[in-house]
N, C-alpha and C positions, 0 to 999 in steps of 0.2 A: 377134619375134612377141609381142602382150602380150594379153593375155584378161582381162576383167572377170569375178572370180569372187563367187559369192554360196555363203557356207557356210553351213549352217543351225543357223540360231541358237535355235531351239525348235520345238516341236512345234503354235504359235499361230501358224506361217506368219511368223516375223518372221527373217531374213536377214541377214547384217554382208556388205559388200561388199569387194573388194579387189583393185585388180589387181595384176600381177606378170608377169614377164619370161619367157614357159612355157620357153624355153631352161634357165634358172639356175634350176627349180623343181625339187624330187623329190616323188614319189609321194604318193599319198593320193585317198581319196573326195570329191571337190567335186561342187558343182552349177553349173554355167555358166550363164551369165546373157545369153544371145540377143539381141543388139535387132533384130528385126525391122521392126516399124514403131512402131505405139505401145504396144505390148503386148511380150513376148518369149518368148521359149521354155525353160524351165527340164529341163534334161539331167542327168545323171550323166556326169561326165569322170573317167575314172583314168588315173592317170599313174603310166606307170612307171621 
């Protein structure tokens, strides 16, 4: 399962993207990064 994650990169709305393998991942605060249609939906994911 792979997820495109968006971390937040300041406090001006600017994002660094990254995906990664959520199996081989550990822990941490992210924002996940939705595609919906043309717009997405910005969450809070923790992983534990």
């Amino acid at each position: 399962m792979s997820l495109c994650i968006a971390k937040e990169l300041n406090s001006n709305g600017g994002f660094i993207s990254e995906e990664f393998d959520l199996s081989g991942y550990k822990a941490g605060f992210y924002f996940v990064k939705l595609s919906t249609n043309e717009n997405f939906n910005v969450k809070k994911l923790i992983l534990k």
